[in-house]
C-alpha positions in Angstrom: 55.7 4.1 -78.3 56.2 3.1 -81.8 53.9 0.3 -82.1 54.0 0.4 -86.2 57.3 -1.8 -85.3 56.2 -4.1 -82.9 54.5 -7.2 -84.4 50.9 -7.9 -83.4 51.9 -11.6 -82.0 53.9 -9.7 -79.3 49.9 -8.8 -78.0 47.6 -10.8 -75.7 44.5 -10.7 -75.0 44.1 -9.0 -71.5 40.5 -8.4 -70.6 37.5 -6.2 -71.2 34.3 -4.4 -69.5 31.5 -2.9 -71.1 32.3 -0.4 -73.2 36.7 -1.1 -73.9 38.7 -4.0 -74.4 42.3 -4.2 -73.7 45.2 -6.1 -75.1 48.7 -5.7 -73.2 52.2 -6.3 -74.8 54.4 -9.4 -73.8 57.6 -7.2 -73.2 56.8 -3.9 -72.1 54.6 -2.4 -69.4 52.0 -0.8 -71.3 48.1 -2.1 -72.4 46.3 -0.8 -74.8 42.7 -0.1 -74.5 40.0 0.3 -77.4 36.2 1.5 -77.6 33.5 -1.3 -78.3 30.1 -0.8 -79.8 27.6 -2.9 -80.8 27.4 -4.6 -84.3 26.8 -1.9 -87.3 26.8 1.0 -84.6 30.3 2.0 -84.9 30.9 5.3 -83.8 32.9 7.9 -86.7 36.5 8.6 -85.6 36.1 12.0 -84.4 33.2 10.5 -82.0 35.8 7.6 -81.1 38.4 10.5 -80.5 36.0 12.6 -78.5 35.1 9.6 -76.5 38.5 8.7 -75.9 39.6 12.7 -74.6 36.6 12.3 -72.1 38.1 9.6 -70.2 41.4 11.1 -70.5 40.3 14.4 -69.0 38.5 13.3 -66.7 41.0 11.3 -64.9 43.5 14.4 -65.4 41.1 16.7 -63.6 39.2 14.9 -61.4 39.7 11.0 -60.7 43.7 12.3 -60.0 42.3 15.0 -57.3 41.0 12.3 -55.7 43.6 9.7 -55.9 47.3 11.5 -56.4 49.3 10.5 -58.7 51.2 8.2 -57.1 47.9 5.6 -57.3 45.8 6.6 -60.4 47.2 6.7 -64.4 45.1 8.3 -66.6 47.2 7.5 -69.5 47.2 9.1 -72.9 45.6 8.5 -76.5 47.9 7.4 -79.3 46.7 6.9 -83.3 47.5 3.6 -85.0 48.2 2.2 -88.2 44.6 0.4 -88.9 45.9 -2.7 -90.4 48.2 -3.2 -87.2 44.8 -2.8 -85.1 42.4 -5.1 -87.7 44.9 -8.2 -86.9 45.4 -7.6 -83.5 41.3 -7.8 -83.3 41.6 -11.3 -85.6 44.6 -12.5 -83.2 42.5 -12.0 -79.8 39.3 -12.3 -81.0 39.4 -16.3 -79.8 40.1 -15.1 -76.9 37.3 -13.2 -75.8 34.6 -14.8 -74.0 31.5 -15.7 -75.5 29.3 -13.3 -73.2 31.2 -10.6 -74.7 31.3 -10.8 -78.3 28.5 -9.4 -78.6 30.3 -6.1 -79.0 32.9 -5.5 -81.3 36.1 -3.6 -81.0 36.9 -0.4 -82.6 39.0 -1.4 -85.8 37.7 2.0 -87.8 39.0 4.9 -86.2 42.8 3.5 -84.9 42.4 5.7 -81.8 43.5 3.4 -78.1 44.1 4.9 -75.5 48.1 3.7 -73.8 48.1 3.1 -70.3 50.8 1.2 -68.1 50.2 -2.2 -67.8 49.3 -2.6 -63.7 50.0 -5.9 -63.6 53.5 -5.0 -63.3 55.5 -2.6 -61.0 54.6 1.1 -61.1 57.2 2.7 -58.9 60.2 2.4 -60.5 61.7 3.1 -64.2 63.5 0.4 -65.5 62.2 -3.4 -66.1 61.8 -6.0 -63.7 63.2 -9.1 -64.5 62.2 -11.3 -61.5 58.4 -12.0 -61.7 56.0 -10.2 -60.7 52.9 -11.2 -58.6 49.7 -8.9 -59.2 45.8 -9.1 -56.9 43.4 -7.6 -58.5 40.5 -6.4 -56.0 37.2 -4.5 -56.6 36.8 -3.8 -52.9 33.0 -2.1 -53.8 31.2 0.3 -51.5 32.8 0.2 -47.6 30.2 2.4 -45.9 26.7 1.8 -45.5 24.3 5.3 -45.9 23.9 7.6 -43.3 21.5 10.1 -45.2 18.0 10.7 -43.5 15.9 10.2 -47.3 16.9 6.5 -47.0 12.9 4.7 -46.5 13.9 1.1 -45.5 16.2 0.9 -42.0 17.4 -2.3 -43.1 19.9 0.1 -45.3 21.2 1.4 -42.2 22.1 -2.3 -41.1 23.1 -4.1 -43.7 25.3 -3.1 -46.5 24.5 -3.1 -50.3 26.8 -5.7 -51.2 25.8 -8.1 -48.8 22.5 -7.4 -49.6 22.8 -7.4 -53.5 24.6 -11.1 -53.3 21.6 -12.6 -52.6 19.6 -10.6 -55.1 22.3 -11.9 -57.6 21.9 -15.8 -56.4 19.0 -15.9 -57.0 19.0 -14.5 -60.4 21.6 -17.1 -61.0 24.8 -14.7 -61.2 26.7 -17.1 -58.5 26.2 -20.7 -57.5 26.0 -19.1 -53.9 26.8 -16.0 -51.7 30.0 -14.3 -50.9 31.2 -14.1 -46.7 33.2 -11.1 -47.9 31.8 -7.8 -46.3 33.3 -4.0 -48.1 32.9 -2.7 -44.3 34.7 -5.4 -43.1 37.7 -4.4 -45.7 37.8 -0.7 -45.3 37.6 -1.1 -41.5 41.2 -0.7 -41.1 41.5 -3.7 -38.4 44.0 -6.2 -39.9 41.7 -8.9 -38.1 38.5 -7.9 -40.0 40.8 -7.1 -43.0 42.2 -11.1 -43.3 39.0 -12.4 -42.7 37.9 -10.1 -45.7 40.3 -11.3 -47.8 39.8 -14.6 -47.7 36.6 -14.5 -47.6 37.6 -13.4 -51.7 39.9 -15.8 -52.2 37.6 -18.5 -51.1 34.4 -17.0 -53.4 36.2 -14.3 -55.7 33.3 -14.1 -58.0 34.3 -11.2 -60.1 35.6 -9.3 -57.2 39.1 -10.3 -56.6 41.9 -12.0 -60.0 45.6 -12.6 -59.2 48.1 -12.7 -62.0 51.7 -14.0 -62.2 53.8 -12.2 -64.5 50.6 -10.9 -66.2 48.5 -14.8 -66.6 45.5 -15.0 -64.8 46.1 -18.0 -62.4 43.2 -17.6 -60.5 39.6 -15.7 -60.0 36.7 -15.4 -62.6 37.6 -15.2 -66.6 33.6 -14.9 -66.6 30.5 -14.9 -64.0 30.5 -19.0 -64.4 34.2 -19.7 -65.2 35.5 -19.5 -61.4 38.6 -20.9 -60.6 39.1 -21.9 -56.7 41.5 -24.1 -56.3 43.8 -23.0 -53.3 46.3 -26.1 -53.8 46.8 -25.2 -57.2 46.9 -21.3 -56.5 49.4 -22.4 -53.3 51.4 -23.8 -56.0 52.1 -20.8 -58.0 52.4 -18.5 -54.8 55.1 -20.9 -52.8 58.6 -19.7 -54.7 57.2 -16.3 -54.5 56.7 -16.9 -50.0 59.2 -20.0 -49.3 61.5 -19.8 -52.1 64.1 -22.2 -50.6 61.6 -24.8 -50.0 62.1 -24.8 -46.0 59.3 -25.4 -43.2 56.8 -25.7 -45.1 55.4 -28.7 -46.5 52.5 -31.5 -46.2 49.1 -30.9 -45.5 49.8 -27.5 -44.1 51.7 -26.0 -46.9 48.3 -24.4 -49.0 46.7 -22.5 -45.5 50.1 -21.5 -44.5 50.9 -19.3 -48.2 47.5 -18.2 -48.1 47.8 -17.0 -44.9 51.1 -15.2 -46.2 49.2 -13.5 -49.6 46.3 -12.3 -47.1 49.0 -10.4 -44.8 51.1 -8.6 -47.7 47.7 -7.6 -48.9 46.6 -6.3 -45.9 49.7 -4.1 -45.5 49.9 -3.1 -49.2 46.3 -1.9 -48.7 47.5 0.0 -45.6 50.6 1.4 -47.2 50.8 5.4 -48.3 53.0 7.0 -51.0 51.3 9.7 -50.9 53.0 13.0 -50.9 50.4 15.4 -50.0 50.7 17.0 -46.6 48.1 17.1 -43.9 48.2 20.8 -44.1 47.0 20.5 -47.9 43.7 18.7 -46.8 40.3 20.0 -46.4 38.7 18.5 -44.1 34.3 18.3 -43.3 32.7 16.4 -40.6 29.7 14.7 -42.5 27.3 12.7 -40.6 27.2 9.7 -38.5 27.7 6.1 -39.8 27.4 2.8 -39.2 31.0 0.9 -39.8 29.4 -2.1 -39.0 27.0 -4.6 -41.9 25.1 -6.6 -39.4 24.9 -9.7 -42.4 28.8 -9.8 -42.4 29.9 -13.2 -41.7 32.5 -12.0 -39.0 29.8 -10.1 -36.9 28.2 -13.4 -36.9 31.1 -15.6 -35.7 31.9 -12.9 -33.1 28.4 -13.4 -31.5 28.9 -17.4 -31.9 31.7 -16.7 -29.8 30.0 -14.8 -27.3 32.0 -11.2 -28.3 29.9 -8.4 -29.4 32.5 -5.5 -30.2 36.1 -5.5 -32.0 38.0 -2.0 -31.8 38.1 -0.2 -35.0 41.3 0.7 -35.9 40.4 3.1 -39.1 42.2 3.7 -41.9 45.5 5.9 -42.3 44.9 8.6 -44.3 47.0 8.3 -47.1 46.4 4.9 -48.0 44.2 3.8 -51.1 41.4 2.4 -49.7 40.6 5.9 -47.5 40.9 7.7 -50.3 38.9 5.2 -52.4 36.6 5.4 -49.3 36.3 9.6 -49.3 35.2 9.7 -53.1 32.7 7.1 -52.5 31.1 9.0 -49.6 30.5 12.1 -52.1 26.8 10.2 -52.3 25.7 11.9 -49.5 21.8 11.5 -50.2 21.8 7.5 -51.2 20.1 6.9 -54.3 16.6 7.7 -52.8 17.2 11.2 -51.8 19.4 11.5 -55.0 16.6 10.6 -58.0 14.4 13.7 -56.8 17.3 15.9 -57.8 18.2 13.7 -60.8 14.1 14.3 -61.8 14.6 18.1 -61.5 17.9 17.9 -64.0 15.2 15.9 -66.5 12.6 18.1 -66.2 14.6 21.7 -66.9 16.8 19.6 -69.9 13.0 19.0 -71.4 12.5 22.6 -71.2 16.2 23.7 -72.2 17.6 21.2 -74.4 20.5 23.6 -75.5 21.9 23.5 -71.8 23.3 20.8 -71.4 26.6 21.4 -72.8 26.6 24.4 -70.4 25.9 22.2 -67.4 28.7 20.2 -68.5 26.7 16.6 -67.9 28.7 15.1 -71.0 32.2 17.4 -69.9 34.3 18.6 -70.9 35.6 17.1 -67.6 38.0 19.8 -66.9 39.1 22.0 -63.7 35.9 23.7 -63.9 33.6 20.8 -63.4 36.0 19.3 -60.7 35.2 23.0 -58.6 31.6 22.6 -59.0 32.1 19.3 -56.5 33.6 20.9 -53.9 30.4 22.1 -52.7 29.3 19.3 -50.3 26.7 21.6 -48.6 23.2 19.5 -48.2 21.1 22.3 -48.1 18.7 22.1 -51.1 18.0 25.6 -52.4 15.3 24.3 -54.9 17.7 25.3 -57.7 18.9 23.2 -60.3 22.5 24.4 -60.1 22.2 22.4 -56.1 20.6 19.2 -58.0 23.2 18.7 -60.7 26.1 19.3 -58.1 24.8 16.3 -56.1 24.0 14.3 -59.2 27.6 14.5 -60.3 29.2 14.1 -56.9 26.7 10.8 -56.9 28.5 9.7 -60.1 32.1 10.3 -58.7 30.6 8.2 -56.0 29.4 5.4 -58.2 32.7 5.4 -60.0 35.2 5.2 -57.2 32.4 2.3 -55.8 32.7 0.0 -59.0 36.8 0.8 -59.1 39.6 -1.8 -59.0 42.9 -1.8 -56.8 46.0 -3.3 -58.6 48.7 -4.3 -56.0 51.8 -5.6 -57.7 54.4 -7.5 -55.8 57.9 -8.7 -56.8 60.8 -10.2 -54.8 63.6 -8.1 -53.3 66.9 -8.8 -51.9 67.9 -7.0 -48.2 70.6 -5.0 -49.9 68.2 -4.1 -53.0 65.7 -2.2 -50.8 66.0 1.9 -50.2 63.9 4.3 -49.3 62.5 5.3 -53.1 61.2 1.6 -53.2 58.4 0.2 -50.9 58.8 -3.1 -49.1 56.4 -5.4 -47.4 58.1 -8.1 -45.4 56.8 -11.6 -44.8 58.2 -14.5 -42.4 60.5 -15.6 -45.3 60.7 -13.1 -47.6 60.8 -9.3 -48.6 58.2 -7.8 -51.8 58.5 -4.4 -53.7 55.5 -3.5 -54.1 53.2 -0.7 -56.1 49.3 0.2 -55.8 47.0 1.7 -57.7 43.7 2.0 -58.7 42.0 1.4 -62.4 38.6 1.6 -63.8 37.5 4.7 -63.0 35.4 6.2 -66.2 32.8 8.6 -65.1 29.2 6.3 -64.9 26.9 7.6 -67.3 24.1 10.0 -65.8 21.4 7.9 -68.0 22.2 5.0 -65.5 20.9 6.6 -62.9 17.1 5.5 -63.1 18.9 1.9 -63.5 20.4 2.4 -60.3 17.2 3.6 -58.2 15.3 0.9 -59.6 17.9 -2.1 -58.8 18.6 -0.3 -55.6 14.6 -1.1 -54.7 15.2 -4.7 -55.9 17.7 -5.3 -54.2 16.5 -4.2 -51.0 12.9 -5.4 -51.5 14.1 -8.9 -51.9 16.6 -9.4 -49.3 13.5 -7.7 -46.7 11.2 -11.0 -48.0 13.5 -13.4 -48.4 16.5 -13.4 -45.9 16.0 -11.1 -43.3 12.5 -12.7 -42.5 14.5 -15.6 -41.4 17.1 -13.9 -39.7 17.9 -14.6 -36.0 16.5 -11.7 -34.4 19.6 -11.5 -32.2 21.4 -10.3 -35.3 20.0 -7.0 -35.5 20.8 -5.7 -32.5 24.1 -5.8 -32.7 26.9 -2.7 -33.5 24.1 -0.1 -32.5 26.9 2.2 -31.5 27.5 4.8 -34.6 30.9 6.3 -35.5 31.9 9.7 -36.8 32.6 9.0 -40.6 34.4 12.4 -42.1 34.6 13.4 -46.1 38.1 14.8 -47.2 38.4 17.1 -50.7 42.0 17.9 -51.4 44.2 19.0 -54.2 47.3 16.9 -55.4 
């Protein structure tokens, strides 16, 4: 990509998370993503570079094992001219939100890394002209822990999202709490799956965006800036569902096209283009689990209406979400069984500082350390080769837990569609579609004393504050448990 020859107005501002920022050109189908650091703590070049191959490898050698390639883009890291980069950073600069300026972009080093812009088609070649619908979802854990170290039983029952909305209320995050349920969304039944979804659309806090032809038309531009308007989002999605302008109109128009997104979701979510054979898959029975949160809002209006138990139907196996939901499973020990083994990494770095390159914590992230998680044995052998397996399987975990899922839509024609190009059909009109999955660097291993700690918050204050007042009917429901199973394969 010979960006010295684009000019910079051709880039927009396109988002940003902790540690990147990313602009995305107006033409093409490519972003580019930059390092951030605080102010006067820029990192040299060579760090920037380092950085930069990290992420790189590790979704070449790992995240891809996981995901195929087919679903997951690890992109690559280009080098560019640094007065192109200094006016891009003045052009979007007024774009950024004011929460996150308090880091700034890399303008010193001209490393990005160029990745293909998933707001637009991934499965075919060429441009598309006709626009392009894009739902952003970070579906966030869908199981709720099975291992035997976990100390409260609420964590059997409830799930940590559920859970953590309160926590997040009350600390003023939201205005008020999600209905959507992760369990409820990786369940596999298309009934659970809708009410899921819009359960989203109706709070997306930062968990669901939907772009048209690469705007943001509605979800969260910040934690307070929520956009929720479903006449105004109906508005946008209408040519895209009734484009001649038939059967649907008055006051029934909005629930009827949102009732059309939440089904092309659903069966986008539910799609496979995966390649891999059955025969190439390891697979290990791991434990029981609960497929059931006992605070989701549909287990609640099933008892109201005086049901107790909705089949399961499970996910097929070579859709995104299952294989989002296998790498999340890799934390096998929860967080409480996992900080005792994270404590015994600590205490033999203290005493060996010079190993740490050797145990690879900070990679390189190459075929080597993706080996080393294959073991998903649970008997502790007191050595710390066993502890830092299962305290980089817990980061994989954490990862694929906090990842998003791009689904891109665009209208087809009957005579357009083939076999090389995926359609989802509604009751007036036919999508291509693509899917894929973003945001997965590897969580830091200093975050995990972060995560132990929030993980007691959180469950400390939804035992005081909500489930006290709990009808006690609730927690006796979904007592049955279901086999949940862990699959490792190559791609």
């Amino acid at each position: 990509m010979e960006v010295e020859k684009m000019d910079e107005n051709e880039w927009k501002y396109h988002g940003e998370g902790n540690q990147s920022l990313v602009v995305s050109h107006c033409q093409r189908c490519v972003v580019l993503r930059f390092l951030k650091s605080p102010p006067n703590q820029n990192k040299t070049p060579e760090e920037i570079l380092h950085h930069l191959q990290n992420i790189v490898d590790f979704g070449k050698h790992v995240m891809k094992q996981f995901f195929g390639e087919n679903y997951f883009h690890h992109g690559e890291i280009i080098q560019l001219p640094l007065d192109f980069v200094r006016q891009l950073c003045l052009k979007i600069q007024p774009e950024r939100p004011e929460c996150r300026c308090d880091k700034d972009m890399d303008t010193l080093s001209g490393y990005a890394m160029c990745l293909p812009n998933l707001t637009r088609l991934q499965t075919f070649r060429f441009t598309e002209h006709r626009p392009i619908l894009c739902i952003e979802i970070k579906p966030k854990c869908g199981f709720i822990p099975f291992s035997s170290h976990v100390s409260q039983e609420i964590k059997h029952k409830v799930c940590r999202y559920c859970m953590h909305q309160h926590l997040k209320v009350a600390n003023g995050k939201w205005k008020r709490p999600s209905k959507y349920c992760p369990l409820d969304l990786f369940s596999g039944n298309k009934q659970r799956m809708h009410f899921a979804l819009k359960s989203l659309l109706q709070e997306a806090q930062n968990n669901l965006k939907i772009f048209k032809n690469g705007e943001l038309i509605y979800g969260c531009k910040d934690d307070q800036d929520c956009v929720s308007d479903w006449n105004e989002l109906a508005r946008h999605l209408k040519p895209f569902f009734f484009p001649s302008n038939g059967l649907v109109s008055g006051p029934h128009c909005t629930r009827t096209v949102v009732k059309e997104l939440i089904h092309v979701i659903t069966m986008a979510l539910l799609s496979s283009t995966d390649t891999c054979r059955a025969g190439d898959m390891k697979t290990v029975p791991l434990s029981q689990g609960r497929s059931y949160c006992e605070a989701s809002a549909f287990n609640k209006e099933l008892v109201r209406n005086g049901k107790h138990k909705l089949e399961s139907s499970g996910l097929p196996r070579g859709c995104l979400l299952y294989k989002t939901l296998q790498a999340q499973m890799l934390d096998m020990l929860d967080i409480e069984g996992l900080y005792p083994l994270y404590s015994r990494v600590e205490q033999y770095l203290e005493e060996f500082p010079e190993e740490r390159s050797t145990l690879q914590i900070d990679g390189p992230y190459n075929e080597a350390f993706y080996e080393k998680l294959l073991d998903i044995s649970l008997e502790d052998d007191g050595t710390v080769a066993f502890a830092l397996t299962k305290v980089q399987q817990y980061r994989i975990a954490m990862t694929a837990k906090d990842c998003s899922i791009m689904i891109a839509l665009s209208p087809c024609l009957q005579d357009e569609c083939s076999e090389q190009r995926p359609v989802v059909l509604t009751s007036k009109s036919r999508f291509t579609f693509s899917v894929s999955v973003l945001d997965l660097d590897l969580k830091p291993y200093e975050s995990i004393p972060h995560q132990y700690k929030l993980d007691g918050e959180i469950v400390n204050y939804y035992l005081k504050n909500v489930q006290a007042k709990e009808d006690p009917v609730m927690s006796n429901l979904f007592k049955e448990n279901e086999d949940c199973t862990l699959v490792l394969h190559k791609v």
